[in-house]
C-alpha positions, -999 to 999 in steps of 0.1 A, spaced: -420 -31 296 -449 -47 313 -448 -76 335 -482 -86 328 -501 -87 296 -526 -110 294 -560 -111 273 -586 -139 270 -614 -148 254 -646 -145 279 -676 -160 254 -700 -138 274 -721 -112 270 -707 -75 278 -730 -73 313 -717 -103 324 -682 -96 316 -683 -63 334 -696 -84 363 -670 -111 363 -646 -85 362 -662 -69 395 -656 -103 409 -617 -109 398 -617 -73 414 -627 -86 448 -611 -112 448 -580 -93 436 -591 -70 469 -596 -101 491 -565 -122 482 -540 -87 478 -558 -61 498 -528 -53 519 -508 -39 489 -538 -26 468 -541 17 479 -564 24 446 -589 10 429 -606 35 397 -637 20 372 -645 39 346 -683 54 342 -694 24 324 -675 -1 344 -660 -22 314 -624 -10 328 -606 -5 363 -568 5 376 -560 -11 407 -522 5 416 -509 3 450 -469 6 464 -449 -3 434 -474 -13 408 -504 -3 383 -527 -25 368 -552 -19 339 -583 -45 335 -611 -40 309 -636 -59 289 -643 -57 253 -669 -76 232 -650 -107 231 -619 -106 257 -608 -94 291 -574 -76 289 -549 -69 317 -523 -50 313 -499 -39 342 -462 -30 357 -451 -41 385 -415 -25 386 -406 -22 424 -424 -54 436 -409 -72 406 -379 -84 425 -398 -90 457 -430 -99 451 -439 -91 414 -441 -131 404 -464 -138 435 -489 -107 423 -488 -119 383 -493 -154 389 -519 -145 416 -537 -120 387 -534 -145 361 -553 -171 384 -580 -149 396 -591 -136 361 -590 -170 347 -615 -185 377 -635 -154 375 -642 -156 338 -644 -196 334 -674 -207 329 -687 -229 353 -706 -266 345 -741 -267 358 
């Protein structure tokens, strides 16, 4: 069973997905470093698995959506609501469109 499973529609082009996906990344890094131990992209960049003590997350872009899907089994009882809510959050500023 997953404990996160999210997808949303990103209305941009595939470059700029990959790149907001860089960002949710860092800021994924930034905001969770502590607990993050791995962080693989693919050769084309359009997905990552960030997994550290406890948990494994899968990000990637398509044409129209950004998908996570992840486990968080050990931290689930701990801190497993913290880290989804905290994932939910950064994808959603880092792929919101900002007014000019």
């Amino acid at each position: 069973m997953s404990d996160i499973n999210l997808s949303l529609k990103h209305g941009r082009t595939q470059e700029e997905a990959r790149a907001c996906l860089a960002n949710a990344v860092a800021q994924t890094q930034a905001q969770f470093g502590s607990a993050i131990r791995h962080v693989e992209w693919s050769a084309d960049r359009n997905s990552v698995r960030v997994s550290g003590g406890g948990f494994q997350v899968d990000a990637w872009v398509d044409a129209q959506q950004v998908h996570l899907l992840g486990e968080v089994p050990f931290l689930g009882r701990l801190f497993g609501g913290t880290i989804t809510s905290g994932l939910k959050q950064i994808v959603d500023r880092a792929f919101t469109k900002q007014l000019p």
